[in-house]
C-alpha positions, 0 to 999 in steps of 0.5 A: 500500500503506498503512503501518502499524504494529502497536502503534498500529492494534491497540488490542486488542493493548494494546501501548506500544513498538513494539518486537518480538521476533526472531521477530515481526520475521521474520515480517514480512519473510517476509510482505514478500518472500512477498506482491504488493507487493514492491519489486524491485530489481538484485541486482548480478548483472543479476537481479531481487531483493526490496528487503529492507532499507538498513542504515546505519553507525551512527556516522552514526545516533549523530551526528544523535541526538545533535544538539540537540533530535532527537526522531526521525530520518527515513528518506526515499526518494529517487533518485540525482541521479547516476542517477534509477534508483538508489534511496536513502534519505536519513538526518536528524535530526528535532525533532517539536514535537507541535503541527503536525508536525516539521522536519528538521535541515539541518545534517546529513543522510546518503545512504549506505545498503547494500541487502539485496541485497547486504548482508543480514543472514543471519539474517533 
């Protein structure tokens, strides 16, 4: 499945954020979890369920933001060494110097995400 993302494709759209509103962003999500390309997941209760979202702390977020030169922080997928079937995704600080792509600040990186199974927002 190809990622993209709306205000950079669409030119048309003359868009210079990439944010969006509440109802552009449910919108989406329903696509997601309507459409084929789910990501299907344990939902702790031994059912199969659609991968919404990770949610992070946001003290974590705030942390590799302020570290120097962050222009970024990359989301990474990666497995559980514990167990290879447990999904994660790995937080960390970026410098992008625009010229040939960016580096990930080794001095910290995060690995607690809470899925949506289990921490889902209500409203979304």
């Amino acid at each position: 499945m190809p990622v993209t993302f709306e205000f950079k494709q669409n030119k048309t759209l003359e868009m210079d954020s990439s944010e969006i509103t509440f109802e552009r962003a449910k919108t989406q999500t329903e696509a997601y979890t309507n459409g084929t390309n789910i990501i299907l997941v344990d939902d702790g209760h031994g059912n199969k369920a659609p991968l919404k979202s990770f949610r992070f702390d946001v003290d974590h977020i705030k942390k590799l933001a302020m570290l120097p030169g962050t222009t970024h922080i990359q989301l990474m997928i990666a497995v559980s060494p514990a167990n290879q079937n447990n999904l994660t995704i790995i937080a960390g600080a970026v410098i992008d110097n625009g010229i040939v792509g960016c580096t990930v600040n080794e001095s910290l990186l995060y690995d607690f995400c809470e899925p949506c199974p289990s921490k889902c927002s209500i409203n979304i």
